[in-house]
DRENPALO-217894 format. One record per residue: residue number from 1; residue in three letters; z, x, y of N, C-alpha, C in turn. Coordinates in Angstrom, 1 decimal. Each point is the difference from the previous one (the first is absolute). Layout:
num/residu/n.z/n.x/n.y/ca.z/ca.x/ca.y/c.z/c.x/c.y
NUM/Ala/Z/X/Y/Z/X/Y/Z/X/Y .
...
% end
This chain:
num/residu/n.z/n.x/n.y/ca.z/ca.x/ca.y/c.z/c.x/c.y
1/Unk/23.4/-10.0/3.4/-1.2/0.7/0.4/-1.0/-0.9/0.6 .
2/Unk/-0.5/0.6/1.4/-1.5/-1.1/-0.1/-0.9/0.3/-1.0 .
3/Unk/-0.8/-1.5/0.5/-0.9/-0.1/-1.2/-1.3/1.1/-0.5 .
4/Unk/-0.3/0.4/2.0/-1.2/1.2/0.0/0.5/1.4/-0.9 .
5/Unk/1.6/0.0/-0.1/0.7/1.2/-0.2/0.1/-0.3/-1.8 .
6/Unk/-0.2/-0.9/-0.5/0.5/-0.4/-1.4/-1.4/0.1/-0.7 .
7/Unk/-1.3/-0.5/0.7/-0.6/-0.1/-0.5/-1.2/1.6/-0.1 .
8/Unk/0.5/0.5/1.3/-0.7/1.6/-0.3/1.1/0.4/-1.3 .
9/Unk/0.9/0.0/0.0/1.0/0.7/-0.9/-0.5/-0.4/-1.7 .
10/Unk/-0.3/-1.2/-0.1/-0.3/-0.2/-1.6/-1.5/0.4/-0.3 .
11/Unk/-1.0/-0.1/1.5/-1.2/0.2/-0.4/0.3/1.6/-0.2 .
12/Unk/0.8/0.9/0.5/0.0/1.8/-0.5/0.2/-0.1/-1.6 .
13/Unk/1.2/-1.1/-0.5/0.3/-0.2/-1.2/-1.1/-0.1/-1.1 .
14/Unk/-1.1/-1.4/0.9/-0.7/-0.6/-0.9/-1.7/0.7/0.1 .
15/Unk/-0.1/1.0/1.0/-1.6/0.6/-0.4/0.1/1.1/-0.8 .
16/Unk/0.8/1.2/-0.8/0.3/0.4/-1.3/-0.8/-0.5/-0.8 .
17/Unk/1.0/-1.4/-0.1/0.1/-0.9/-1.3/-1.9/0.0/-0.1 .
18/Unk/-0.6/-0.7/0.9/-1.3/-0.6/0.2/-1.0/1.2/0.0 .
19/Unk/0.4/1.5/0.4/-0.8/0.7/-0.3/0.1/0.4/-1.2 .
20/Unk/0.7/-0.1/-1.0/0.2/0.5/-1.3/-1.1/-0.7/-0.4 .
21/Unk/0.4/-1.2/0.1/-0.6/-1.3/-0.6/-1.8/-0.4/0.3 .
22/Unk/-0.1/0.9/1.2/-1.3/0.1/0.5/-0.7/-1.4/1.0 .
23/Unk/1.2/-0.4/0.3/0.1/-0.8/0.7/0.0/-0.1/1.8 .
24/Unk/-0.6/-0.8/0.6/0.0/-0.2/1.6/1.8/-0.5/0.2 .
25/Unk/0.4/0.4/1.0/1.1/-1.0/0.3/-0.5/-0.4/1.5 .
26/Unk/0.1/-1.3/0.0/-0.7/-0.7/0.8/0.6/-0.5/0.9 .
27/Unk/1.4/-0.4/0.0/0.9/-0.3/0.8/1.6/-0.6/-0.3 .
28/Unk/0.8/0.8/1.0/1.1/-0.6/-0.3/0.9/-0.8/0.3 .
29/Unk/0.7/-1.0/0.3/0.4/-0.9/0.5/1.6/-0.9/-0.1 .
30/Unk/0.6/0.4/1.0/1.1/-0.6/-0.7/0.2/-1.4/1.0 .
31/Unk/0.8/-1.1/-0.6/-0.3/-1.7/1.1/1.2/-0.2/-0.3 .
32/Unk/0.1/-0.8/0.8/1.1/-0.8/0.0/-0.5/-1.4/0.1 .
33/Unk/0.1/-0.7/-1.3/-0.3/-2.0/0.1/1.1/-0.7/-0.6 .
34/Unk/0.3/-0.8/0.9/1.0/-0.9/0.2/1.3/1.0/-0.5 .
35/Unk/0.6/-0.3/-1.1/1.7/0.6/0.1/-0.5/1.7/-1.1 .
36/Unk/-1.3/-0.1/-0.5/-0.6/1.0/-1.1/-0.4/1.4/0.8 .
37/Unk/0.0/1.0/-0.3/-0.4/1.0/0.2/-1.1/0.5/-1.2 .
38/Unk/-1.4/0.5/0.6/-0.7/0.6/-1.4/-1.0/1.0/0.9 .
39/Unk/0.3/1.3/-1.6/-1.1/1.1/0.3/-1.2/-0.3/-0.5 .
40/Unk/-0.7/0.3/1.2/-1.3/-0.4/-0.8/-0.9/1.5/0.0 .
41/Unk/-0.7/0.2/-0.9/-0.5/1.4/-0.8/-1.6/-0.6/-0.1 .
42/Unk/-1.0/-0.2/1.0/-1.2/0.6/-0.5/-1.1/0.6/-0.8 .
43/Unk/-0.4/0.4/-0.8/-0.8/0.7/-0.4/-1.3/-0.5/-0.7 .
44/Unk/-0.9/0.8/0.0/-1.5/-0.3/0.1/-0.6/1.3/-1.0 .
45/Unk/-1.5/0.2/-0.3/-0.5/0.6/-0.9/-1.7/-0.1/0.5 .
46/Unk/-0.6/0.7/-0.5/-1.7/-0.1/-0.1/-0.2/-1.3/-1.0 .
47/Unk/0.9/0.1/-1.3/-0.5/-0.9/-0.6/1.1/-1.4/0.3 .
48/Unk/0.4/-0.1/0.7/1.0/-1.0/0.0/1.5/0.2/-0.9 .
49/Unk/1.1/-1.1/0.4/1.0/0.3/-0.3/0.0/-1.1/-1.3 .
50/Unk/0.9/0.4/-0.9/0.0/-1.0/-1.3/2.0/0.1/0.3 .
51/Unk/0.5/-0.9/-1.1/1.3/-0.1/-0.3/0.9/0.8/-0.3 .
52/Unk/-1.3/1.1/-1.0/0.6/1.2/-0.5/0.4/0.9/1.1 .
53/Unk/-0.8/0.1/0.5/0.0/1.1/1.6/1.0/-0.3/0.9 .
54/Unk/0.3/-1.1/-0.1/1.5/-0.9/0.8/1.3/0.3/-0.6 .
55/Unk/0.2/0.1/-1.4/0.8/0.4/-0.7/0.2/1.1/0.1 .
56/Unk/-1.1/0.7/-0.1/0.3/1.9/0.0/0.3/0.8/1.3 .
57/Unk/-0.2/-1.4/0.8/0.6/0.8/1.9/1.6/-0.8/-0.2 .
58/Unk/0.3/-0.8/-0.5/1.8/-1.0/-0.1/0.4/1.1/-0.5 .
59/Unk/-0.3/0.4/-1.1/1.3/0.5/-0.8/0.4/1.2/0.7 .
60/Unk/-0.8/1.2/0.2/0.7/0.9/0.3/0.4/-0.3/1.2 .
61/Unk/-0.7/-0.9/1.1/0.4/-0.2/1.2/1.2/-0.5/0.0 .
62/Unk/0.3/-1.0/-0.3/1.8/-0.7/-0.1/0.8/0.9/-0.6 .
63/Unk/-0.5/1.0/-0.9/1.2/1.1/-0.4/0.0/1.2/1.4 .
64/Unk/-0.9/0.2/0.4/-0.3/0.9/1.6/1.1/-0.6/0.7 .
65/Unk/-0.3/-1.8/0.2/1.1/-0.4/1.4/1.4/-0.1/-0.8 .
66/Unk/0.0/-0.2/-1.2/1.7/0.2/-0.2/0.6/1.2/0.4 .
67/Unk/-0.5/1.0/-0.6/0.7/1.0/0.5/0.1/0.6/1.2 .
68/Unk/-1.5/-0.2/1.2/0.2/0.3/1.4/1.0/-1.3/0.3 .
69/Unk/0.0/-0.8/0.0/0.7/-1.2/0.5/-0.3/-0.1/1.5 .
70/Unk/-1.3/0.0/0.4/-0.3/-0.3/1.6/0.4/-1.6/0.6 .
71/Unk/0.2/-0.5/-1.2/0.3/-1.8/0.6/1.2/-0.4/-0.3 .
72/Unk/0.5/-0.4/1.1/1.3/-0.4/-0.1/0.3/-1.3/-0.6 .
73/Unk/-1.0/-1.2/0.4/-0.1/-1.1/-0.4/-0.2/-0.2/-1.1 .
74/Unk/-0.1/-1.1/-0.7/-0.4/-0.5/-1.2/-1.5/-0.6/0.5 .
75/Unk/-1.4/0.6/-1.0/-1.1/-0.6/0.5/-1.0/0.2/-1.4 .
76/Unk/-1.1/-0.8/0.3/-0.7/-0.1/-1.4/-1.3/1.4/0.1 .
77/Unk/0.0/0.1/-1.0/-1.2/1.5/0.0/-1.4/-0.9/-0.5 .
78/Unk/-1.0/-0.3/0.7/-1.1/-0.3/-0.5/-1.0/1.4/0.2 .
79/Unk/-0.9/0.2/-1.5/-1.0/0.9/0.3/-1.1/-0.8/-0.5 .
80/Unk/-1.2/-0.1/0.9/-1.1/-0.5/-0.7/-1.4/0.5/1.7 .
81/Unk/-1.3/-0.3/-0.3/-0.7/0.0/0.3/-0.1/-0.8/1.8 .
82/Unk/-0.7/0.8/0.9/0.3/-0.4/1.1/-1.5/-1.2/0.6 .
83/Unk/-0.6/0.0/-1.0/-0.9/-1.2/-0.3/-1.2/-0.1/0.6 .
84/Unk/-1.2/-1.0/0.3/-0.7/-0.5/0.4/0.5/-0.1/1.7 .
85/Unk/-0.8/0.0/0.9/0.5/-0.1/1.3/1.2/1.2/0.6 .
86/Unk/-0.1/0.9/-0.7/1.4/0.7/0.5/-0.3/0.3/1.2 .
87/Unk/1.1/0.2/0.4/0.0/0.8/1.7/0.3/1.0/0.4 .
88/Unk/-0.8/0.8/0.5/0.1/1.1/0.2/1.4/0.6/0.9 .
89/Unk/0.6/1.2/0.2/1.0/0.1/0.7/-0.2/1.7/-0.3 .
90/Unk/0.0/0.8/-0.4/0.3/1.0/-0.2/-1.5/1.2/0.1 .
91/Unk/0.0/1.0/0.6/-1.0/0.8/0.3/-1.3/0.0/-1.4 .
92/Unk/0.8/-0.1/-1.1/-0.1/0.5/-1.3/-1.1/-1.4/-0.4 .
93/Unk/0.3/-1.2/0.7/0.1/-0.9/-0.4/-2.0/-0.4/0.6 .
94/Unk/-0.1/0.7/1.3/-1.3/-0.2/0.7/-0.5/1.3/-0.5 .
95/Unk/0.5/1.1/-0.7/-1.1/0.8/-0.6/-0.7/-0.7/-1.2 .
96/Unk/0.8/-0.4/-0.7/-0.5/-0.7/-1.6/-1.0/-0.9/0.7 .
97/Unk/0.2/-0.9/1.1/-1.0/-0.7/0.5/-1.1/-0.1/0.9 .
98/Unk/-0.4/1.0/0.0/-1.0/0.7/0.7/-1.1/-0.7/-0.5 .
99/Unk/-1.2/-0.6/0.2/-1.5/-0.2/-0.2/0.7/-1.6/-0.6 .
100/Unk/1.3/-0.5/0.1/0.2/-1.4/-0.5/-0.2/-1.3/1.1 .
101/Unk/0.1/-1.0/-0.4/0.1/-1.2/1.1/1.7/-0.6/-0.1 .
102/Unk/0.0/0.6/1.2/1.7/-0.8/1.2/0.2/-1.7/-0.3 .
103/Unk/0.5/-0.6/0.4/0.5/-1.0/0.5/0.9/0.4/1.1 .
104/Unk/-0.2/-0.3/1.6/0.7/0.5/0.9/0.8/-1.2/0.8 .
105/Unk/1.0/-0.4/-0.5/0.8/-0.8/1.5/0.3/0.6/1.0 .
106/Unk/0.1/-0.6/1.4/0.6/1.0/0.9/0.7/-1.0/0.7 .
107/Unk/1.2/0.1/0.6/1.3/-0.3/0.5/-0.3/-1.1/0.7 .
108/Unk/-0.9/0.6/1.0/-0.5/-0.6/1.0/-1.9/-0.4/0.6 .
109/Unk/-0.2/-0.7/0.0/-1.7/-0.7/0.0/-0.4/1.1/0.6 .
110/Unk/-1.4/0.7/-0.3/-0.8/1.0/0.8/-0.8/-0.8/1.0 .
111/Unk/-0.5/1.4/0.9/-0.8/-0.9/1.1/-0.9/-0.9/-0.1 .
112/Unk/-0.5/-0.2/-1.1/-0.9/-1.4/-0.4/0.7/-0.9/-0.8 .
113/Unk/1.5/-0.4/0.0/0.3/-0.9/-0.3/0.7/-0.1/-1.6 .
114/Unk/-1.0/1.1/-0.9/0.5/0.1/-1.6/1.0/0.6/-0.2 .
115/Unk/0.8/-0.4/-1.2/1.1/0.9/-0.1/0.1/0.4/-1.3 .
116/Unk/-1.0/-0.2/-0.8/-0.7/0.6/-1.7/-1.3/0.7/0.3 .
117/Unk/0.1/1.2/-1.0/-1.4/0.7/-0.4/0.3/0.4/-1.3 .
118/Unk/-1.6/0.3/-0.5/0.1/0.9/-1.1/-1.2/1.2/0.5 .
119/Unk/0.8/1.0/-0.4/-0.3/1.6/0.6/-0.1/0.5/-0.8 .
120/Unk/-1.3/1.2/-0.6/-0.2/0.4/-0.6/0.3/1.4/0.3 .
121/Unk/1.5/0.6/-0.4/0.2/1.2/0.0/-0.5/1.0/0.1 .
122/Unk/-0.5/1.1/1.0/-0.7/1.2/0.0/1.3/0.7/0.4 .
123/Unk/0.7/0.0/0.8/1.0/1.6/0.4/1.0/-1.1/0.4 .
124/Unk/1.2/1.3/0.4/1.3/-0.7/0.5/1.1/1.2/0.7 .
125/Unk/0.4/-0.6/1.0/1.0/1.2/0.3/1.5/-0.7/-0.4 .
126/Unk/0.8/0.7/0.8/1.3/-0.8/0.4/0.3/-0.8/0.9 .
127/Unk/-1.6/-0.3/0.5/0.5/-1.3/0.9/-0.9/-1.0/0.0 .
128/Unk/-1.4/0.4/-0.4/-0.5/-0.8/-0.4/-1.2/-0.1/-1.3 .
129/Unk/-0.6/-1.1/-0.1/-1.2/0.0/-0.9/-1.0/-0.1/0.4 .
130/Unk/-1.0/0.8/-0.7/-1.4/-0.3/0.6/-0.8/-0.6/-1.1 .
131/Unk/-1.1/-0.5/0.4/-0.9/-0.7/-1.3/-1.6/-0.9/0.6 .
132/Unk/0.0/-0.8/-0.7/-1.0/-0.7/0.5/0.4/-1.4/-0.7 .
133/Unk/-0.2/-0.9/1.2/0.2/-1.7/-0.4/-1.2/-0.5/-1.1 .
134/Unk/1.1/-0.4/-1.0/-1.5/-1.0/-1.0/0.6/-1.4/0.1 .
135/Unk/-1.0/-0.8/-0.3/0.1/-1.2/-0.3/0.7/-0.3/-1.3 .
136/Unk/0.0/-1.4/-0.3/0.6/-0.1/-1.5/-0.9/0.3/-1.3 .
137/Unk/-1.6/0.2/0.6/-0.9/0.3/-1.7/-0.5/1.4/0.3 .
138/Unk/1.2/0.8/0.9/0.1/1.7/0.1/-1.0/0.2/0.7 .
139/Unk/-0.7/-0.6/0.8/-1.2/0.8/1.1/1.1/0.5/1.0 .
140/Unk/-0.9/0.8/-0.1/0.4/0.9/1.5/-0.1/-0.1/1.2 .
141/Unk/0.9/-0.3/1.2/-0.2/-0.3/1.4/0.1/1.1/0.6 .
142/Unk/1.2/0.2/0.7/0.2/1.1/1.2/1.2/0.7/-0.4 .
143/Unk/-0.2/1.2/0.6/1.0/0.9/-0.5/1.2/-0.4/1.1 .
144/Unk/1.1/0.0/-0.8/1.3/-0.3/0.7/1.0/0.8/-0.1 .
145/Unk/1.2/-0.1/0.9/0.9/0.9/0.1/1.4/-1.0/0.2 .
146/Unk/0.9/0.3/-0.9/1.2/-0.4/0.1/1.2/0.2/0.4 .
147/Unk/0.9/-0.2/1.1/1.7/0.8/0.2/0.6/-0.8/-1.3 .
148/Unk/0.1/1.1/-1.2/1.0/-0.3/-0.6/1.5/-0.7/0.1 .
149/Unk/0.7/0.2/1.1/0.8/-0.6/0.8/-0.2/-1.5/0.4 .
150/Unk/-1.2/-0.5/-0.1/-0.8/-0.9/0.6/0.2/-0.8/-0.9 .
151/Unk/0.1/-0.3/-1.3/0.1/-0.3/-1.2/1.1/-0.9/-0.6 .
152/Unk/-0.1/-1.0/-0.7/0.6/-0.5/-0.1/0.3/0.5/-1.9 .
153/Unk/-1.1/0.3/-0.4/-0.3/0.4/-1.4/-1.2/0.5/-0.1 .
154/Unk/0.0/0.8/-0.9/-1.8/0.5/-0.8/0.4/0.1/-1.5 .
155/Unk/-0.7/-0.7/-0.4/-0.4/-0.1/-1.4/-1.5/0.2/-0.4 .
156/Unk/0.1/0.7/-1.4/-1.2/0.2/-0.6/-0.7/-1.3/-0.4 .
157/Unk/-1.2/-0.6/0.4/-0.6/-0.9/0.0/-0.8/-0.2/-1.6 .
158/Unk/0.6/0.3/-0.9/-0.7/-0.5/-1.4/0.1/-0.9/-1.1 .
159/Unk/0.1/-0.8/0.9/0.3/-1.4/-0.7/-0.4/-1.1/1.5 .
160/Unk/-0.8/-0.2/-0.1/-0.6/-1.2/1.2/0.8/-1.0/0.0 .
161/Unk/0.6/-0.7/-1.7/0.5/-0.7/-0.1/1.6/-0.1/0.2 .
162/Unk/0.3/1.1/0.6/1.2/0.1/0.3/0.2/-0.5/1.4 .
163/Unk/-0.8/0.2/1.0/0.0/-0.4/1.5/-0.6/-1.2/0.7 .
% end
């Protein structure tokens, strides 16, 4: 199976599990590093994710993929928290983040040369972001617009010391 095809397939498996649980599923992910294959399972919360809450999306989840058996390969099932800096990717993902601060790479340098911002989220379509540019101590500059496409990544900017 591809990977886009494997990884919608377990996230149908795995948002049940996470709504029972009261949980966000945040993203799903399947990789391939070096000769390993591993699922990666997301999930997130208001109050944050603990160990327990990692355990209580494994179990039933690994009993879910044995019996659908969507993977053919042998690969590792990690569930845990999609962290500090995450990156956005999914519609779901710029609603949660609405009135937050971006970290924005883009592919390629904009007309003045930069190729980092941080964007304070106000709306978003499917193609792009709109917001307003802040500096690093959150003042506010100019409202900006981004092609999604344009992007190299966007991440949630809350952790300074991450970038």
């Amino acid at each position: 199976m591809e990977k886009k095809n494997t990884a919608a397939l377990v996230r149908e498996l795995a948002q049940p599990i996470c709504d029972e649980l009261g949980l966000f599923l945040w993203d799903v992910r399947y990789e391939k590093e070096g000769s390993s294959f591993y699922l990666r399972v997301f999930i997130d919360s208001d109050d944050g994710i603990s160990i327990e809450d990692c355990e209580n999306v494994t179990r039933p989840l690994s009993k879910a993929l044995d019996e659908a058996d969507p993977i053919k390969e042998q690969y590792v099932l990690e569930v845990g928290s999609p962290g500090l800096g995450r990156e956005l990717r999914r519609p779901e993902h710029f609603e949660a983040c609405i009135g937050d601060a971006l970290k924005v790479k883009l592919i390629r340098p904009a007309a003045d040369g930069r190729k980092e911002f941080i964007v304070g989220l106000d709306s978003y379509d499917k193609e792009k972001i709109y917001g307003h540019e802040t500096d690093d101590d959150g003042n506010v500059l100019d409202p900006i617009e981004i092609k999604i496409s344009d992007c190299a990544y966007i991440k949630l900017y809350d952790d300074n010391d991450l970038f």
